[in-house]
The first five atom37 places (N, CA, C, CB, O) and aatype in JSON, in Angstrom:
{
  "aatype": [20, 20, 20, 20, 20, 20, 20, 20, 20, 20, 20, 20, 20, 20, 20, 20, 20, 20, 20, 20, 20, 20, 20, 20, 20, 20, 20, 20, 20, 20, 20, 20, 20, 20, 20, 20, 20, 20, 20, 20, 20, 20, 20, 20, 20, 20, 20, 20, 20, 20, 20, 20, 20, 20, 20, 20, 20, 20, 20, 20, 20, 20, 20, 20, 20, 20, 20, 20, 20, 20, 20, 20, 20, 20, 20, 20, 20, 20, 20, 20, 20],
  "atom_mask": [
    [1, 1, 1, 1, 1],
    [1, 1, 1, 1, 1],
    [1, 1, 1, 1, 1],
    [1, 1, 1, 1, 1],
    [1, 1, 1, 1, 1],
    [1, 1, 1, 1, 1],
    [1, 1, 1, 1, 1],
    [1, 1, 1, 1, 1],
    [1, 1, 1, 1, 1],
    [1, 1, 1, 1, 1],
    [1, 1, 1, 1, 1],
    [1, 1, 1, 1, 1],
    [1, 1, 1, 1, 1],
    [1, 1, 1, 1, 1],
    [1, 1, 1, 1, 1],
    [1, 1, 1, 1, 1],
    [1, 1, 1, 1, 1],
    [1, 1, 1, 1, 1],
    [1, 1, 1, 1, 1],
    [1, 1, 1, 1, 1],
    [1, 1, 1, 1, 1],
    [1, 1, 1, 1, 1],
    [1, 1, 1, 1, 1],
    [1, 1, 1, 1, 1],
    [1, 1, 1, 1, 1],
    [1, 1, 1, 1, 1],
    [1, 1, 1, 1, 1],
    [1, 1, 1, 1, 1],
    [1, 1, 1, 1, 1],
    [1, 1, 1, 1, 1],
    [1, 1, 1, 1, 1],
    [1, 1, 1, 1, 1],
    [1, 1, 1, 1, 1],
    [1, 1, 1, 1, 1],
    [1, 1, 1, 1, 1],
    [1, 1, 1, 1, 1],
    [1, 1, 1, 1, 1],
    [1, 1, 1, 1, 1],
    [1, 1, 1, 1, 1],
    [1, 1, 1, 1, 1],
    [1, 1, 1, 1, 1],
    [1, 1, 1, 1, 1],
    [1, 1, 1, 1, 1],
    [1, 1, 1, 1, 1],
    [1, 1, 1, 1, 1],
    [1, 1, 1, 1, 1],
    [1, 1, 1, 1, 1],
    [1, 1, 1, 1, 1],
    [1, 1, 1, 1, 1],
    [1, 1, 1, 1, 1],
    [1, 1, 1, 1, 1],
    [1, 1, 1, 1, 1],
    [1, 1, 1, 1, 1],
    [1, 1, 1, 1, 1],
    [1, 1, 1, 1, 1],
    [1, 1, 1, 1, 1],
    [1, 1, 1, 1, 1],
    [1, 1, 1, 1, 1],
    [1, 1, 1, 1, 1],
    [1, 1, 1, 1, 1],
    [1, 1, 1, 1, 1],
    [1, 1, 1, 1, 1],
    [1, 1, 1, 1, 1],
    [1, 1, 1, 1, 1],
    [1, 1, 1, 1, 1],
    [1, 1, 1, 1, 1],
    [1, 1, 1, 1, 1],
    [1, 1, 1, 1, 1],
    [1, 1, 1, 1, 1],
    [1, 1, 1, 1, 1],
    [1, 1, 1, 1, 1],
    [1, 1, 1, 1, 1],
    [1, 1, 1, 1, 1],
    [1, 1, 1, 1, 1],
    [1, 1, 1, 1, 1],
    [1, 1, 1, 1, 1],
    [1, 1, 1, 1, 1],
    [1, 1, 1, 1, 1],
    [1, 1, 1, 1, 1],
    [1, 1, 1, 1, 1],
    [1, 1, 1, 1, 1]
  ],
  "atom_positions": [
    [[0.97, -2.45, -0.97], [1.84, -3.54, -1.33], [2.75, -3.07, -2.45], [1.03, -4.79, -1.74], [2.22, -2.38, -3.32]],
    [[3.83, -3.3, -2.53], [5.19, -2.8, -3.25], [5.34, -3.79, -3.92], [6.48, -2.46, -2.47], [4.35, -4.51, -3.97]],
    [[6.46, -4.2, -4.64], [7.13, -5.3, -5.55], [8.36, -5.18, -5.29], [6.93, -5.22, -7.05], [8.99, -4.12, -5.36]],
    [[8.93, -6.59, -4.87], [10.35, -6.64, -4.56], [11.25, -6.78, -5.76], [10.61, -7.73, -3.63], [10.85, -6.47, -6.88]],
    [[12.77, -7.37, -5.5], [13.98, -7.14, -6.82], [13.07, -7.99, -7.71], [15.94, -7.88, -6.62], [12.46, -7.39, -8.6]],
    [[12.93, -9.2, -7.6], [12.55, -10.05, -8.37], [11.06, -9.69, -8.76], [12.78, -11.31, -7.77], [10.41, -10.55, -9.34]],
    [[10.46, -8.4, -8.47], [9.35, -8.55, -9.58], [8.23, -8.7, -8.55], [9.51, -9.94, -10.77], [7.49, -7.73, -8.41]],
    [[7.98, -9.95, -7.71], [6.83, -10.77, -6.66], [6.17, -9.57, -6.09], [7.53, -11.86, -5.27], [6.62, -8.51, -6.51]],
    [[5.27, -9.51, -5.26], [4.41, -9.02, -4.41], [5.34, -9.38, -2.96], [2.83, -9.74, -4.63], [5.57, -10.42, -2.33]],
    [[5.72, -7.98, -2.81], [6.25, -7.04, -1.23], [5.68, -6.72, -0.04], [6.51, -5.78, -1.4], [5.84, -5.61, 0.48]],
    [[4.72, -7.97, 0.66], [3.82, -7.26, 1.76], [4.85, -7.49, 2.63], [2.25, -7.85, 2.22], [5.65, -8.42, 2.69]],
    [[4.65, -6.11, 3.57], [5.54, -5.95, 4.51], [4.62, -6.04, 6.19], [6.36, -4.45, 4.11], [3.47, -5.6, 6.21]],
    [[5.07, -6.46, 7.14], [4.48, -6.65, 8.43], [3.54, -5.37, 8.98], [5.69, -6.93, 9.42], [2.54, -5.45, 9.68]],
    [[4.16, -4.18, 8.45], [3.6, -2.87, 8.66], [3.45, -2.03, 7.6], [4.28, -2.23, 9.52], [4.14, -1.13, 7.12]],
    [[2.18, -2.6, 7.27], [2.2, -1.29, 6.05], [0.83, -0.61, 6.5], [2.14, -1.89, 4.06], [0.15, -1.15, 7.37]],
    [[0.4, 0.62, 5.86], [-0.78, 1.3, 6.1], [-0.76, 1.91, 4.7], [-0.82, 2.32, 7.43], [0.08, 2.19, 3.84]],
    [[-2.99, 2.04, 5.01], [-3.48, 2.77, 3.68], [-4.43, 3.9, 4.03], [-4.27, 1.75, 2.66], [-5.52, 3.63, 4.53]],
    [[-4.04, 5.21, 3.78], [-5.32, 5.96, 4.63], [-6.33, 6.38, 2.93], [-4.55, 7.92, 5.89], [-5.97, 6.17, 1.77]],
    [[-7.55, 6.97, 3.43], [-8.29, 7.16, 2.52], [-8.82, 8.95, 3.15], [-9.43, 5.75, 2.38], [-9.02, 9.42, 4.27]],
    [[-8.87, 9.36, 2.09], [-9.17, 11.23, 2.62], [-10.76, 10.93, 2.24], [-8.17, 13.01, 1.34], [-11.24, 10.27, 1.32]],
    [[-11.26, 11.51, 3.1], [-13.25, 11.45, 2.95], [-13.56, 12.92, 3.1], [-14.34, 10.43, 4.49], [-12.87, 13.47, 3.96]],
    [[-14.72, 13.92, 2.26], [-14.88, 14.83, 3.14], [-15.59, 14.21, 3.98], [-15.35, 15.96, 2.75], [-15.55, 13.0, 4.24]],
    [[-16.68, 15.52, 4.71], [-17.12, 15.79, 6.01], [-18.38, 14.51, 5.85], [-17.64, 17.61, 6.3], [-18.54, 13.69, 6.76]],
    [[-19.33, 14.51, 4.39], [-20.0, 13.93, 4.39], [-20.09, 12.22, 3.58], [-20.62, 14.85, 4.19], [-20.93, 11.55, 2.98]],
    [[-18.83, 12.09, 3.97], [-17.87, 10.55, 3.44], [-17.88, 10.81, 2.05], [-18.64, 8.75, 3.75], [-18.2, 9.71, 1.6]],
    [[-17.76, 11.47, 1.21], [-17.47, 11.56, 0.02], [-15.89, 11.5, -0.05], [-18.12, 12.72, -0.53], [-15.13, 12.18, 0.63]],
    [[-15.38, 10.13, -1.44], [-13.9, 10.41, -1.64], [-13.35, 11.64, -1.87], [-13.46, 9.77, -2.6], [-14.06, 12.56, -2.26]],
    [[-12.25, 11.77, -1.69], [-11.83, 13.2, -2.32], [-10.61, 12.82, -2.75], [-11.76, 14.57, -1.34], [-9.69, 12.65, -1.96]],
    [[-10.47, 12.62, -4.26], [-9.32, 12.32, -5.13], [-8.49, 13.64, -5.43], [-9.84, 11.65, -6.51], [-8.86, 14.81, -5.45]],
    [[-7.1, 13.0, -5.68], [-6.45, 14.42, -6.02], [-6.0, 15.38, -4.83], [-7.49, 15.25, -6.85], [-5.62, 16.51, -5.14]],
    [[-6.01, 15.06, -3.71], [-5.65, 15.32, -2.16], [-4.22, 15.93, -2.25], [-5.66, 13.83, -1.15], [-3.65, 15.19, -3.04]],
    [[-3.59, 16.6, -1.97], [-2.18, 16.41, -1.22], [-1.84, 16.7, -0.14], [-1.32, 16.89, -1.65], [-2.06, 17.81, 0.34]],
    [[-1.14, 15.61, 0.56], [-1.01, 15.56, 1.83], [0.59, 15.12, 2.24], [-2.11, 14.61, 2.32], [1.15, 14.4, 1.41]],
    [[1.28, 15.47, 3.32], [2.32, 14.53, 4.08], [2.38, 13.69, 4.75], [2.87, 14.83, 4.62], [1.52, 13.86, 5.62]],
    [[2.91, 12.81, 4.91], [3.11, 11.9, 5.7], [4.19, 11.99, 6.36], [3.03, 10.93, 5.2], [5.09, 12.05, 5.52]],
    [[4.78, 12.06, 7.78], [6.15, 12.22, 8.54], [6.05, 10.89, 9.65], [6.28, 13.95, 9.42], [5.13, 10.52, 10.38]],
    [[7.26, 10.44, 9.46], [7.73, 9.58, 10.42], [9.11, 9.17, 10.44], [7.03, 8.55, 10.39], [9.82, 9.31, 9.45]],
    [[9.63, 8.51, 11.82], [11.21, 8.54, 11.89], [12.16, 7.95, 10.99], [11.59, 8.01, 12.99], [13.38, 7.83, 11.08]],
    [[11.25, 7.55, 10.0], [12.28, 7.23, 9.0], [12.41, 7.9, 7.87], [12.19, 6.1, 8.62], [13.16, 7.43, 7.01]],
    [[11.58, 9.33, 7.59], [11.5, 9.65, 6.7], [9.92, 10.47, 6.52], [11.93, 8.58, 6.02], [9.06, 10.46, 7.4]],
    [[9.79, 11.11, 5.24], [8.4, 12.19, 5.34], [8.4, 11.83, 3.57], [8.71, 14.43, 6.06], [9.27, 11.7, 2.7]],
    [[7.2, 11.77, 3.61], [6.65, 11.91, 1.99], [5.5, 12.81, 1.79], [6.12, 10.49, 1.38], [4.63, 12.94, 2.65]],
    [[5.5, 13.57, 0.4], [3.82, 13.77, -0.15], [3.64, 13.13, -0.78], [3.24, 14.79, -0.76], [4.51, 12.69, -1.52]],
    [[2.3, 12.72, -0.81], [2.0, 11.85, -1.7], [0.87, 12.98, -2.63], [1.39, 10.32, -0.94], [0.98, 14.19, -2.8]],
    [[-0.17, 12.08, -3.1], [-1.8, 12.59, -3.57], [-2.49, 11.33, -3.39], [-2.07, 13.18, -5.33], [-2.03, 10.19, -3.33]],
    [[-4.23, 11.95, -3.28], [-4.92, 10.61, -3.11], [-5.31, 10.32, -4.74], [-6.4, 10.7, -1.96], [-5.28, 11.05, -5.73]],
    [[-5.67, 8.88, -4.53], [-5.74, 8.51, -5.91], [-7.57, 8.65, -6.62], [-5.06, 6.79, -5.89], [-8.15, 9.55, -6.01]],
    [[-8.08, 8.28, -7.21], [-9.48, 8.29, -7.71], [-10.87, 8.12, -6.39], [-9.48, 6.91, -8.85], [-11.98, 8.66, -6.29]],
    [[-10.24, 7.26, -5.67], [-11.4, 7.11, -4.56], [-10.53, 7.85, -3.71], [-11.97, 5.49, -3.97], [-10.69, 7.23, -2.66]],
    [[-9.98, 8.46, -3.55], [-9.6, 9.44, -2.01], [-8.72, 8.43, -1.49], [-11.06, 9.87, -0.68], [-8.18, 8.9, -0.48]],
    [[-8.26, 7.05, -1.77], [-7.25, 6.41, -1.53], [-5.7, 6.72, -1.1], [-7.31, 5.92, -2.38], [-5.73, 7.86, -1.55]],
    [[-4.67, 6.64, -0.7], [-3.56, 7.33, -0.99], [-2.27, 5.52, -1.22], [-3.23, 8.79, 0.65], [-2.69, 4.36, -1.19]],
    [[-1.13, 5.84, -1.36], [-0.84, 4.58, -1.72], [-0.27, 3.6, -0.28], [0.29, 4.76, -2.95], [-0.36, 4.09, 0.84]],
    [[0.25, 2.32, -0.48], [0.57, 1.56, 0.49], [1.56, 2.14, 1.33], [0.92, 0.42, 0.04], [2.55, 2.33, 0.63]],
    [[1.77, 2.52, 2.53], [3.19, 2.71, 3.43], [3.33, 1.48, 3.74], [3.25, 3.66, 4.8], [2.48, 0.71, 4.17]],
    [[5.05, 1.18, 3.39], [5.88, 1.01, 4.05], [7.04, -0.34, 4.94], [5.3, 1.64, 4.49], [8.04, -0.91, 4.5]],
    [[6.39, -0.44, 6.16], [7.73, 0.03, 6.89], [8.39, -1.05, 7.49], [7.51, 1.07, 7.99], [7.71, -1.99, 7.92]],
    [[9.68, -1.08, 7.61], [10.38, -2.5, 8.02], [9.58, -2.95, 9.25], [12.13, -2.37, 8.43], [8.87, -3.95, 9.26]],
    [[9.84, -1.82, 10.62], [9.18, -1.87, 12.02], [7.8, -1.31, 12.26], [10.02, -1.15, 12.94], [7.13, -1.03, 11.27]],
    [[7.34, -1.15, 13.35], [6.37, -0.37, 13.8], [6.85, 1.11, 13.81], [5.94, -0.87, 15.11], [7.97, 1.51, 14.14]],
    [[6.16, 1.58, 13.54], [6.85, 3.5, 13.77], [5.41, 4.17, 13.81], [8.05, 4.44, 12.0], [4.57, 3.77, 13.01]],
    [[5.13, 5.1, 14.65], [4.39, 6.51, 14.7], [4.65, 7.23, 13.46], [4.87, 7.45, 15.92], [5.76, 7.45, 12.99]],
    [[2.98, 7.75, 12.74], [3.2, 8.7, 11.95], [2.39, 9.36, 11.68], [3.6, 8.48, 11.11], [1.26, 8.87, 11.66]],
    [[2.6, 10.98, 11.31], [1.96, 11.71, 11.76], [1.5, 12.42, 10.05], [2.75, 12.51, 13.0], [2.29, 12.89, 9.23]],
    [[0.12, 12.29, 9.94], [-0.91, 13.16, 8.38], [-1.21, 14.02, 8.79], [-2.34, 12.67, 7.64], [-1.93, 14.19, 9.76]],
    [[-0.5, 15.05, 7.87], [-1.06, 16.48, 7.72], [-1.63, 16.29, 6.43], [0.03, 17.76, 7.8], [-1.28, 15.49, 5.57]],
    [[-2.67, 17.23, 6.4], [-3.93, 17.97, 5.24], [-4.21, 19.13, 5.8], [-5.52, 17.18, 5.02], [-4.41, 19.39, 6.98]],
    [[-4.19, 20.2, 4.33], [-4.28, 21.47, 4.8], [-5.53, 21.73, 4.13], [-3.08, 22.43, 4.51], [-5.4, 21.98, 2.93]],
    [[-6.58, 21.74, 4.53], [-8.07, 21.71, 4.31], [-8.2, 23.12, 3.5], [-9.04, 21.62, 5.84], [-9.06, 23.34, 2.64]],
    [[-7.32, 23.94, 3.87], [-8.01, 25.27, 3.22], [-7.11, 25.54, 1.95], [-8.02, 26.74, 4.34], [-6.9, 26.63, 1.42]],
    [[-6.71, 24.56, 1.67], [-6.37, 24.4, -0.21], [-7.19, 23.99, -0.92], [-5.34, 23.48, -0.73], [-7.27, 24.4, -2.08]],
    [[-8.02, 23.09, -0.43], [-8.77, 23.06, -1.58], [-10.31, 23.01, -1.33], [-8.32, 21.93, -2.37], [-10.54, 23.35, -0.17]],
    [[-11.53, 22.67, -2.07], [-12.62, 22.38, -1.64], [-13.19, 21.38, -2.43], [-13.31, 23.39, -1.5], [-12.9, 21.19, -3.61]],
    [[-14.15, 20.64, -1.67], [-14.65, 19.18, -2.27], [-16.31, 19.71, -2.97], [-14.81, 17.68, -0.67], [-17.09, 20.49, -2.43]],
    [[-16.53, 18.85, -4.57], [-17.28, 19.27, -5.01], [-18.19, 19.32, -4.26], [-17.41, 18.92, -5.87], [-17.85, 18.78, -3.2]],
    [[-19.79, 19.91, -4.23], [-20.82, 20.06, -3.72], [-21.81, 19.95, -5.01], [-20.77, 21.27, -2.89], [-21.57, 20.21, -6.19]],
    [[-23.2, 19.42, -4.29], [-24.4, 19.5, -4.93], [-24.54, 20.52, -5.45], [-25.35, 19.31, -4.3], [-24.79, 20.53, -6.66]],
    [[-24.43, 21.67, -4.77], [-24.91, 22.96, -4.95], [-24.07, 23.69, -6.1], [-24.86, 23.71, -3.58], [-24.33, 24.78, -6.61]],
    [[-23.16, 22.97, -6.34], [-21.92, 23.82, -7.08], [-21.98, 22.91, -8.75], [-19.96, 23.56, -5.96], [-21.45, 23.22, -9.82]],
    [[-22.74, 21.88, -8.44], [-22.78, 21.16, -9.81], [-21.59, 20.35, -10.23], [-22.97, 22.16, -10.88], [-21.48, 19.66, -11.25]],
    [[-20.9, 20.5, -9.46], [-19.75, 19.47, -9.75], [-19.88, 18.12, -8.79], [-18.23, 20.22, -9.47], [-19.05, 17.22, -8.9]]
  ]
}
């Protein structure tokens, strides 16, 4: 959800929220990823819970998340973090 001229709360008919999990549903904050679609492409980052922020979009549109997994790695037990 965005904020319009006047300040108010901006829900739009189509918006989306993805959340990055690793393998074993753990958040993974701090993500960077793209987002592409016909109106346009963003990076964003995910936020504290693996969250990323609200899209968007006037219409319906297809869009396509890339994550490039082998940038980074998610803490582990084993690693103490």
């Amino acid at each position: 959800m965005g904020v319009n001229a006047i300040g108010q709360p901006d829900v739009q008919l189509h918006d989306q929220t993805f959340r990055v999990l690793s393998p074993s549903g753990t958040p993974l904050p701090g993500v960077d990823y793209q987002v592409s679609a016909p109106s346009g492409g963003h990076v964003f980052r995910t936020g504290d819970q693996g969250r990323s922020p609200t899209l968007n979009t006037a219409q319906q549109e297809a869009a396509q998340f890339e994550l490039h997994w082998d940038e980074f790695a998610a803490p582990s037990a084993r690693s103490g973090a």
